[in-house]
C-alpha positions as CSV (number, residue, x, y, z in Angstrom):
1,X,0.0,0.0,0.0
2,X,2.8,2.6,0.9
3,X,4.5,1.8,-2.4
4,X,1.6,2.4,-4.5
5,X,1.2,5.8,-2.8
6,X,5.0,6.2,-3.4
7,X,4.4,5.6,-6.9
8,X,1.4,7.5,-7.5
9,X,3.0,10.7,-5.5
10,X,6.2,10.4,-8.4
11,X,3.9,9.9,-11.2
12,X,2.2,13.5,-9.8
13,X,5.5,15.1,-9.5
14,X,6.8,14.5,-12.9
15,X,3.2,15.2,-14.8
16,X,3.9,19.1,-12.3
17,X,7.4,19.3,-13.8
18,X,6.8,18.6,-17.1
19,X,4.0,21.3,-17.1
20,X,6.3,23.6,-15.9
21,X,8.9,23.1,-18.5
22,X,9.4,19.9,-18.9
23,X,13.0,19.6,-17.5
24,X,13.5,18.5,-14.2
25,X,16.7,18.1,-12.8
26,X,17.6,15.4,-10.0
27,X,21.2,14.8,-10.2
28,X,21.2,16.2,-13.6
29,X,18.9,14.3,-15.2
30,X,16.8,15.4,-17.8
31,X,12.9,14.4,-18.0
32,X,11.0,14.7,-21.5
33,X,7.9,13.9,-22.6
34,X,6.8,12.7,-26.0
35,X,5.6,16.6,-26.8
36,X,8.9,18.0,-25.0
37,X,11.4,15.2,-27.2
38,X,9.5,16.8,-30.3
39,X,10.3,20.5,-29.6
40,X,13.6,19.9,-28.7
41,X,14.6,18.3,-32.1
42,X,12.3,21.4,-34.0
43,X,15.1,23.3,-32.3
44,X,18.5,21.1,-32.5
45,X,18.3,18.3,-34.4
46,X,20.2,18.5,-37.7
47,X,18.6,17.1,-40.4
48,X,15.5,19.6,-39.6
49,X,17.8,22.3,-38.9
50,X,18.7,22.1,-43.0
51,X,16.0,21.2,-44.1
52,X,14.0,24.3,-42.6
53,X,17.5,26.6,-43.6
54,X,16.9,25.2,-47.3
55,X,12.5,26.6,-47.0
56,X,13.7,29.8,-45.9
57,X,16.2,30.5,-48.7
58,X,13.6,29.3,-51.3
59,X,11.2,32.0,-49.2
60,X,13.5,34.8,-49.7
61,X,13.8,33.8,-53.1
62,X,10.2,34.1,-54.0
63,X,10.1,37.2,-51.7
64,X,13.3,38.9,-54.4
65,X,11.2,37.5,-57.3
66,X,7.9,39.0,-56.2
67,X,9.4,41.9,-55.4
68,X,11.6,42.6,-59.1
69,X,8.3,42.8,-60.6
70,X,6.8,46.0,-58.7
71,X,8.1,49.1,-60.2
72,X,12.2,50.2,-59.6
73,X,13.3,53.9,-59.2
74,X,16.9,54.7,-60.1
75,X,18.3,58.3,-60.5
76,X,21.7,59.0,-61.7
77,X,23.8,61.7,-61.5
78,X,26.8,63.5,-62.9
79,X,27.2,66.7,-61.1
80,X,30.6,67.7,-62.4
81,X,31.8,67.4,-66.3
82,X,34.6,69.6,-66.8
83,X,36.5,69.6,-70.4
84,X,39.3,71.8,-72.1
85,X,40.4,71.0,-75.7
86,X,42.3,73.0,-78.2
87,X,41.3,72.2,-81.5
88,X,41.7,73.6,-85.4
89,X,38.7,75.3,-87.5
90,X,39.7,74.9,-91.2
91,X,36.5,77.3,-92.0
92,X,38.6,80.3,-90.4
93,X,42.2,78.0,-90.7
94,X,42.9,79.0,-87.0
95,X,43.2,77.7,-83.7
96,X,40.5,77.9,-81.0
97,X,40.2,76.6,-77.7
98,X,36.9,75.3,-76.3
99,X,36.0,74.8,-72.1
100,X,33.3,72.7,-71.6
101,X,31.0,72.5,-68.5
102,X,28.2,70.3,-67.6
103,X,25.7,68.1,-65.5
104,X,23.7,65.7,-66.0
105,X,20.9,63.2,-64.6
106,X,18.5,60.8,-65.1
107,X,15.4,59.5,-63.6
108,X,14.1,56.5,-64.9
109,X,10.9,54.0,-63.4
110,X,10.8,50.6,-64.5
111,X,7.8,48.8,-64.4
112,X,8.1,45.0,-65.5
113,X,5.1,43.5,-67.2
114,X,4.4,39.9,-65.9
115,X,1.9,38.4,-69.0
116,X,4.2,40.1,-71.4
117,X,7.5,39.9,-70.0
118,X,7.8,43.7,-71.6
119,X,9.0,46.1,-69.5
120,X,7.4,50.3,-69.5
121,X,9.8,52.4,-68.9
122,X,9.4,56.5,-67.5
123,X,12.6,58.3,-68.6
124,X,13.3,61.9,-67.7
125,X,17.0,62.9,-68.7
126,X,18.1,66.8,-67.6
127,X,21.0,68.6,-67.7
128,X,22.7,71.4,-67.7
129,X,26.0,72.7,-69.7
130,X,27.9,75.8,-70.6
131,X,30.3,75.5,-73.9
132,X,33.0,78.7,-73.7
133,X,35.3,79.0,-76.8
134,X,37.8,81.6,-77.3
135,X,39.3,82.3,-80.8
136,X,41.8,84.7,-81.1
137,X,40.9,86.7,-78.1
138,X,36.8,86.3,-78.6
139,X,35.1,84.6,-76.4
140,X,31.7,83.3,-77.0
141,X,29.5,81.3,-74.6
142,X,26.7,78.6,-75.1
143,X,25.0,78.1,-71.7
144,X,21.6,75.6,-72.0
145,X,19.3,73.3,-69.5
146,X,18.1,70.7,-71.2
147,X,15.4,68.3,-69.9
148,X,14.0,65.1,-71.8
149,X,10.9,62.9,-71.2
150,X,9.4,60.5,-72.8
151,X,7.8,56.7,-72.5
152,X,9.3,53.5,-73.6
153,X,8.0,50.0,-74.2
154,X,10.6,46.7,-74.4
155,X,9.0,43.8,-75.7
156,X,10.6,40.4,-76.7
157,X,8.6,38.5,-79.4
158,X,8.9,34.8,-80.8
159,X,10.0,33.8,-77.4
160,X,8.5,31.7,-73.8
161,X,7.2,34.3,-71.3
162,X,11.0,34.1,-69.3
163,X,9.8,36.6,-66.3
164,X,6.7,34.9,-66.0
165,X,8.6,30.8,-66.0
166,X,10.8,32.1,-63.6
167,X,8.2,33.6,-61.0
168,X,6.5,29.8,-61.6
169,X,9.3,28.0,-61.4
170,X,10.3,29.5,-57.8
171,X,7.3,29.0,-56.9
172,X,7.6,25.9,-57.5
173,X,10.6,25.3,-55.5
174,X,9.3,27.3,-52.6
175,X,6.4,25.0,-52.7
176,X,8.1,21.6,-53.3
177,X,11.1,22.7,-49.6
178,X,7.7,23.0,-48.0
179,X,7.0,19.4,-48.7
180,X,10.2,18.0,-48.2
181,X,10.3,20.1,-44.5
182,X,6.9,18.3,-43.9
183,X,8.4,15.0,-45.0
184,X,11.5,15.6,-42.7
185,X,9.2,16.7,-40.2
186,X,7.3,13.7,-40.0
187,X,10.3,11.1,-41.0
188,X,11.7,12.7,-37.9
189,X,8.8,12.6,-35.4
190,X,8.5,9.0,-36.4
191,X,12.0,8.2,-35.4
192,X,11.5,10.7,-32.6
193,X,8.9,8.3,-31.4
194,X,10.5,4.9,-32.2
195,X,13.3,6.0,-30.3
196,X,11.4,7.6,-27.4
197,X,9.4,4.2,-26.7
198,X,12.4,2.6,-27.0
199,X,13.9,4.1,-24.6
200,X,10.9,4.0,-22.5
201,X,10.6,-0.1,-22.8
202,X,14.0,-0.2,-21.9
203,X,13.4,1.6,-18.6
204,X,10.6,-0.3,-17.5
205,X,12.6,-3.5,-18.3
206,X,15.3,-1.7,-16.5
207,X,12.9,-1.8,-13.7
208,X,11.9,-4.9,-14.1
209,X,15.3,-6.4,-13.9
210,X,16.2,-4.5,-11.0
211,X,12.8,-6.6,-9.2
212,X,14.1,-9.9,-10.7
213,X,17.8,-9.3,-8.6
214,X,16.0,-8.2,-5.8
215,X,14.5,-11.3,-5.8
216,X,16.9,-13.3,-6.9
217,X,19.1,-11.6,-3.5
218,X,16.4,-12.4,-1.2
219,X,15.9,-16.2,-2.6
220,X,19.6,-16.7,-1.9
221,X,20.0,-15.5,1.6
222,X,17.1,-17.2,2.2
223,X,18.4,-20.5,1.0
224,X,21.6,-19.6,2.5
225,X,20.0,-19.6,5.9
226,X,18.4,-22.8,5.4
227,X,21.7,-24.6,4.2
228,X,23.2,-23.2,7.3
229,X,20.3,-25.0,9.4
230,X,20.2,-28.2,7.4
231,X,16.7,-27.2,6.3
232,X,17.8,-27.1,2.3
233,X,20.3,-29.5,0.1
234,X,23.8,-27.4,-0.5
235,X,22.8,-28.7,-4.8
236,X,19.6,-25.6,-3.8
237,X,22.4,-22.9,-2.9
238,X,24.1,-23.2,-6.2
239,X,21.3,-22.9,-8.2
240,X,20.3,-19.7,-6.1
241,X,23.9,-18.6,-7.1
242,X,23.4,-19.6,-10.6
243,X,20.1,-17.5,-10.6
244,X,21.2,-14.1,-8.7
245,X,24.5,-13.8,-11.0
246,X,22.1,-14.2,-14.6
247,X,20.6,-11.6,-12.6
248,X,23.0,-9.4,-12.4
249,X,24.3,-10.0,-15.2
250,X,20.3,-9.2,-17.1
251,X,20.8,-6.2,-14.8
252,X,24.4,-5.2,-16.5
253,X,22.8,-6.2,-20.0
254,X,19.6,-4.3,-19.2
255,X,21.7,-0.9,-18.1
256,X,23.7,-0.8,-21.3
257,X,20.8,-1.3,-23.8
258,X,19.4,1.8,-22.3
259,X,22.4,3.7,-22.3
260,X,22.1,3.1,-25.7
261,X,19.3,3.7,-26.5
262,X,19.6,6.9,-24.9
263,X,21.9,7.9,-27.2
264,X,20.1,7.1,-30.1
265,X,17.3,9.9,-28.9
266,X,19.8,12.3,-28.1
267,X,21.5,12.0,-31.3
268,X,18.4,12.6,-32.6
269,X,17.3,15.1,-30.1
270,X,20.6,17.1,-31.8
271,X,21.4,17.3,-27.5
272,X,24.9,16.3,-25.6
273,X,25.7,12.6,-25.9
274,X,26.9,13.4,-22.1
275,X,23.4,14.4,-20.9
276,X,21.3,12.2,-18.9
277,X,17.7,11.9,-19.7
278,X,14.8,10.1,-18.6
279,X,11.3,9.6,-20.4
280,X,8.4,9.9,-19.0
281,X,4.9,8.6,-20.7
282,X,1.3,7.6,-20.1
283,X,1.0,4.0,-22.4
284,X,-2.8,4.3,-23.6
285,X,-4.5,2.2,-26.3
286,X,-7.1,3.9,-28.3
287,X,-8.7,1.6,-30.8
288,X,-9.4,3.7,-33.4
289,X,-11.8,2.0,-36.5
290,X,-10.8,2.8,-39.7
291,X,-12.8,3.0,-42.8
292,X,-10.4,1.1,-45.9
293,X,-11.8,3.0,-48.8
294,X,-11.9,6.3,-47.1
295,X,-8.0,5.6,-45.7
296,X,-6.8,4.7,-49.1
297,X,-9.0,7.5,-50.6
298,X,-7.4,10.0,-47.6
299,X,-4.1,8.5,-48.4
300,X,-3.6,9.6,-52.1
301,X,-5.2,13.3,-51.8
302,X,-2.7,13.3,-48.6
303,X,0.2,11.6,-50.1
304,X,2.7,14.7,-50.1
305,X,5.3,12.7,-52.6
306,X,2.4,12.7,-55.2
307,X,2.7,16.4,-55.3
308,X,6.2,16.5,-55.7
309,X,6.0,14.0,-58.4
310,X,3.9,16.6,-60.2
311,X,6.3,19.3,-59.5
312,X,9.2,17.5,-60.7
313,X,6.7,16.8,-64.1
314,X,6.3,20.6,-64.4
315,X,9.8,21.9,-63.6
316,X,11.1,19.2,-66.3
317,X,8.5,21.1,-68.9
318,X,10.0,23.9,-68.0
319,X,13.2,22.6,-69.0
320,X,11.8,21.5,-72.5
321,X,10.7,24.9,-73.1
322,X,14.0,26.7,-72.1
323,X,16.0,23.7,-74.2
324,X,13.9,24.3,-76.9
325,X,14.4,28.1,-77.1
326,X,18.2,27.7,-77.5
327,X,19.2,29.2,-80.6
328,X,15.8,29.3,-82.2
329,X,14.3,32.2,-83.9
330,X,13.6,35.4,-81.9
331,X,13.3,39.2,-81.7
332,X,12.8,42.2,-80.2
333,X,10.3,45.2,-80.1
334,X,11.2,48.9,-78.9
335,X,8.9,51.6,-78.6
336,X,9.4,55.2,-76.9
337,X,7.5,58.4,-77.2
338,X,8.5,61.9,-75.7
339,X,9.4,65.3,-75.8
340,X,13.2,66.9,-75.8
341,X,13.2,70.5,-74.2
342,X,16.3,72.6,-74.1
343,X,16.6,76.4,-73.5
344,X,19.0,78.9,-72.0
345,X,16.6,79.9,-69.4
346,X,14.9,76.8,-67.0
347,X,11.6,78.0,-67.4
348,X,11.5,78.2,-70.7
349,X,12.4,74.7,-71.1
350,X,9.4,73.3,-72.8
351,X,8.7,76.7,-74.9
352,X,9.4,75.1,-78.0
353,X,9.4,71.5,-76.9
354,X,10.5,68.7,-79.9
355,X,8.5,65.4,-80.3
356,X,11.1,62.4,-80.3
357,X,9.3,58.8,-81.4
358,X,11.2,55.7,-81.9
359,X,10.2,52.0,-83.2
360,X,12.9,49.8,-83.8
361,X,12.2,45.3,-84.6
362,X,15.5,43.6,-84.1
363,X,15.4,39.6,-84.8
364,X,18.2,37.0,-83.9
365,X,17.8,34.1,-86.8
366,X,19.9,30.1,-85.7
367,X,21.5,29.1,-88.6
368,X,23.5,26.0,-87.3
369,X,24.5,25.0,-84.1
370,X,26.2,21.9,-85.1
371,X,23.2,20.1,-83.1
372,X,23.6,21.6,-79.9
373,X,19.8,22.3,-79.6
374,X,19.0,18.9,-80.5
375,X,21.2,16.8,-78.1
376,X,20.2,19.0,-75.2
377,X,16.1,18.5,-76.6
378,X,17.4,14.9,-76.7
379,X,19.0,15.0,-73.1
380,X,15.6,16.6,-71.7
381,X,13.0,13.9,-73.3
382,X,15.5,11.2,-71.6
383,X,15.5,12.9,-68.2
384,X,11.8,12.6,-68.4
385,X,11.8,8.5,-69.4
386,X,14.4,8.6,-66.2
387,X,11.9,10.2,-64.4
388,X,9.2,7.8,-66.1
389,X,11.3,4.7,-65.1
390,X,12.0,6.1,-61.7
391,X,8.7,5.7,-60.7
392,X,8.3,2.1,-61.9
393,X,10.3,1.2,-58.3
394,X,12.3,-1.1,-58.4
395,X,15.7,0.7,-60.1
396,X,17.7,-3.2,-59.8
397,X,15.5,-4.6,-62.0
398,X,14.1,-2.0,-64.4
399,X,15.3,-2.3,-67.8
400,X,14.4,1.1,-69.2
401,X,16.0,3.0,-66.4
402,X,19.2,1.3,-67.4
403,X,18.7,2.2,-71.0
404,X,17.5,5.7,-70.5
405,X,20.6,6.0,-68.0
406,X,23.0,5.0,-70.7
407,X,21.1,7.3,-73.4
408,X,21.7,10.2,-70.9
409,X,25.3,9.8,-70.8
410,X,26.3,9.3,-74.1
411,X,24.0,12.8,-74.9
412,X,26.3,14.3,-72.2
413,X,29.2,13.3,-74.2
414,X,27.7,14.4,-77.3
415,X,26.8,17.8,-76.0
416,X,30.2,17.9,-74.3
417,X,32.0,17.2,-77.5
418,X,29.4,20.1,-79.5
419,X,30.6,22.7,-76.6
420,X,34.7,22.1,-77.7
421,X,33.6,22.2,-81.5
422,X,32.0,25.7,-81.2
423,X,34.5,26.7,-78.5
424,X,37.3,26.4,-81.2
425,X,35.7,27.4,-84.1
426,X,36.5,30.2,-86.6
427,X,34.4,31.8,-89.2
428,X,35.8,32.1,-92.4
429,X,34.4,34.4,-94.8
430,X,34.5,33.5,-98.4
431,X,35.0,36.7,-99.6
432,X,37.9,37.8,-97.3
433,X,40.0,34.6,-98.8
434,X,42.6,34.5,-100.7
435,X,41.1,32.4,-103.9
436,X,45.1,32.2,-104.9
437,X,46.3,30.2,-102.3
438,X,45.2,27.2,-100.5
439,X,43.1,27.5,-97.4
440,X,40.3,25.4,-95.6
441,X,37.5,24.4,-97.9
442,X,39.8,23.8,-101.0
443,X,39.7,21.5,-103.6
444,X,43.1,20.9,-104.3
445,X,44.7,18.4,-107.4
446,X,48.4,17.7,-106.2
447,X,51.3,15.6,-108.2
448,X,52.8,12.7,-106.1
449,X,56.4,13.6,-107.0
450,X,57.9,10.1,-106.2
451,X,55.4,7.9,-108.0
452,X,54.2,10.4,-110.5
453,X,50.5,10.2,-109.7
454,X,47.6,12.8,-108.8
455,X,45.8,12.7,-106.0
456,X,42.9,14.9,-105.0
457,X,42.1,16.0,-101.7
458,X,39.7,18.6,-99.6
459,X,41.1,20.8,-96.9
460,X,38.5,20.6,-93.9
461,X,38.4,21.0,-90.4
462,X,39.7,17.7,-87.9
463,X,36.6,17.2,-86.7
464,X,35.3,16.4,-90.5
465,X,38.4,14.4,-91.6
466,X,37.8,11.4,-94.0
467,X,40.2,10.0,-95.3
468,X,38.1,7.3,-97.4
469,X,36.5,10.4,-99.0
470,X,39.4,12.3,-99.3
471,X,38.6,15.0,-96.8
472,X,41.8,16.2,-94.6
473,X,42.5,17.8,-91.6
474,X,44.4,21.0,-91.7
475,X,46.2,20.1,-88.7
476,X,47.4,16.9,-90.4
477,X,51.1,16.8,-91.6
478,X,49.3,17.1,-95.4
479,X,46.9,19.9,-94.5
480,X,49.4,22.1,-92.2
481,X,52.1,21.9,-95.7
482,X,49.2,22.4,-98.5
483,X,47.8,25.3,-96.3
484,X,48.9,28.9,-97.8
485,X,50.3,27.1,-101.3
486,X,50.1,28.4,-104.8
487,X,49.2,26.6,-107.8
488,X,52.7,25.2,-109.3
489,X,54.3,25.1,-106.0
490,X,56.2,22.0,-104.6
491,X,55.6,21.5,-100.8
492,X,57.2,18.9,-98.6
493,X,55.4,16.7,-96.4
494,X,57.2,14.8,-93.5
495,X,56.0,11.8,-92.7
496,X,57.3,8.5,-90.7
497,X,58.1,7.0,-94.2
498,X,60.8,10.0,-95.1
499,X,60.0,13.1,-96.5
500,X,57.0,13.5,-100.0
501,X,56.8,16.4,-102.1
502,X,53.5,17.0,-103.8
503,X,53.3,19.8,-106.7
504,X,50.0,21.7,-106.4
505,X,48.3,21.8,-109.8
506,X,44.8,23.4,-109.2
507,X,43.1,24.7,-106.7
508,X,39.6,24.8,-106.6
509,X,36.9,26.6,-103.9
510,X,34.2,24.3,-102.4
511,X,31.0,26.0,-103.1
């Protein structure tokens, strides 16, 4: 009776102290409940600690986004522009000199259009300047303000919306580190509570263990006693020895699983592997009736990895579109409308004001690439049969993840190799070269000197050599001694075999 009143008075103090805080110290030991394990580990542990950095720097990236499309004010200024030059005026055929003093400004608001990706623009230029030139002794002097405004209208044509993907696709992000913080969120509660009830268990079998020694203790010095009185066989007091040190050794056992799996939780936890701890929990069972078309119905409206599935689906269309814009045709549309005011005096600025309209279409036409758009189209549809094969399951065993894999990488390579090709290359223009001489491009009929035979050959670049078709590379020991020769010149080629000489008898352009 006083034991249960012992137990039911601790079980009062703790449910106080974790009220209060939840952290109750006796001989620095830490008491948590299932609740107080959770906000700890919202607070310390690691793997939420990045995941919940990684949400707010998508956050402030939507935030930057949001904000670049409201309107931008910029003024700049020039306050001093100061010039002296001494220069000759064949109209008089003397020398003058001319100061020059001025300063300038502009005001400009930008205002981004979202469905358009245009941007209006509000431009007010002013200044002010004062030309002083002195010819032979005479000085004259200019002075004028200045002050120009007028409305202009950016607009790219032929081309995705690129302000409006990008405001999407952070959007998207933002969205999709919310769903992986929930996932982490809930991945770590889960182990959270694994680990607590763990912990727990082991405690009460900690408990338990400690009852089965007691026991054990009190069966041996009871047996002891009756040994010692002849009341009990001496075979009985080695079997009570047998059973007290199993349990101490259950006790030992017992003591290190829950040191361990104390550390477990605080590793969790993110707290000091040093720190004690102690759980503390009311074990109820709720039966709970559950409903299997409405779970699994619950389950895939709920299922957070479906979404991101669908954002992954979305971002990789985004891709297709950007991929597909690459080098393709495009252009631009500029339009501005205003009014140019200058005068001596300020207020007379706009006396005699002069209109100023502007439209100008600029266009950017692809004319070859050498496949660079369509390996990296390529590359996209197989990220998206990855993506398709992904979600099969099983990667071990799935064929077309394999294939689409190897696809990928030979794209890369491809790609890679399209990157060096236009990182090297030079444009020749046919009308800057020499016809005379021999250069890239050429036909050329040479003389085989030794064996008294023609050949014909075709001057290209390495990575079109042929040598079945009779295409060379100028940076082969042929093409580096052709290159630059005249017709009825005699050029030596060094070779393993010794050295050839080849007499060049026509040269021909490749049109």
């Amino acid at each position: 009776m006083i034991r249960r009143e012992l137990l039911s008075m601790k079980k009062i103090i703790l449910t106080a102290a974790v009220c209060l805080g939840g952290y109750v110290s006796s001989q620095g030991q830490v008491s948590l409940t299932i609740e107080k394990a959770m906000d700890i580990a919202e607070e310390h542990s690691p793997s939420l600690r990045r995941s919940h950095m990684n949400l707010e720097r998508y956050q402030q990236n939507l935030v930057a986004q949001r904000a670049s499309l409201k309107s931008k004010f910029s003024l700049n200024l020039n306050p001093v522009d100061y010039s002296k030059s001494r220069s000759f005026d064949n109209r008089l055929s003397q020398w003058y000199t001319n100061e020059r003093f001025s300063a300038t400004g502009t005001f400009q608001v930008d205002q981004p259009i979202l469905w358009t990706d245009g941007v209006l623009s509000l431009i007010n230029r002013f200044g002010w300047q004062d030309n002083n030139s002195n010819i032979d002794g005479t000085k004259t002097s200019n002075k004028a303000f200045s002050n120009d405004l007028y409305l202009q209208l950016s607009q790219p044509i032929f081309t995705y919306n690129k302000r409006k993907m990008e405001l999407q696709q952070i959007e998207y992000d933002y969205e999709n580190a919310n769903i992986s913080y929930a996932l982490q969120r809930l991945s770590t509660e889960k182990d959270i509570t694994q680990q607590f009830y763990s912990v727990y268990m082991a405690q009460s079998q900690l408990a338990i263990t400690r009852e089965e020694l007691t026991n054990a203790q009190q069966s041996y010095e009871i047996i002891k006693n009756k040994v010692e009185a002849d009341l009990a066989a001496r075979d009985e007091l080695f079997q009570a020895e047998v059973n007290l040190a199993s349990a101490r050794s259950s006790l030992e056992e017992q003591q290190v699983s829950l040191e361990n799996s104390k550390d477990q939780l605080k590793q969790t936890l993110g707290m000091d592997l040093n720190e004690d701890i102690m759980v503390f929990a009311e074990v109820q069972i709720k039966p709970v009736e559950v409903n299997l078309e409405k779970a699994i119905q619950h389950g895939l409206e709920s299922r957070l990895e479906l979404r991101q599935r669908e954002i992954e689906s979305k971002e990789l269309a985004f891709d297709m579109i950007k991929t597909k814009a690459l080098n393709e045709f495009k252009g631009d549309i500029a339009l501005s409308f205003g009014l140019i005011g200058d005068n001596r005096h300020l207020e007379k600025i706009y006396n005699n004001p002069t209109q100023n309209p502007r439209v100008a279409i600029s266009f950017s036409v692809p004319i070859f690439d050498w496949g660079e758009k369509k390996a990296r189209v390529k590359a996209q549809e197989v990220a998206q049969k990855i993506k398709e094969a992904r979600e099969q399951g099983d990667l071990s065993e799935n064929a077309e993840y394999d294939a689409a894999k190897d696809e990928q990488r030979d794209i890369e390579a491809r790609i890679e190799e399209i990157e060096k090709i236009l990182k090297n290359a030079e444009v020749v223009v046919e009308d800057e070269v020499d016809s005379d001489k021999i250069n890239i491009g050429c036909k050329v009929d040479v003389l085989d000197l030794e064996y008294d035979e023609e050949i014909e050959f075709q001057i290209v670049g390495s990575t079109e050599a042929n040598s079945l078709e009779g295409k060379i590379s100028n940076e082969s020991p042929v093409g580096k001694a052709l290159i630059g020769a005249h017709k009825d010149d005699i050029v030596d080629v060094e070779t393993p075999a010794g050295i050839m000489q080849y007499k060049v008898l026509s040269i021909q352009r490749n049109i």
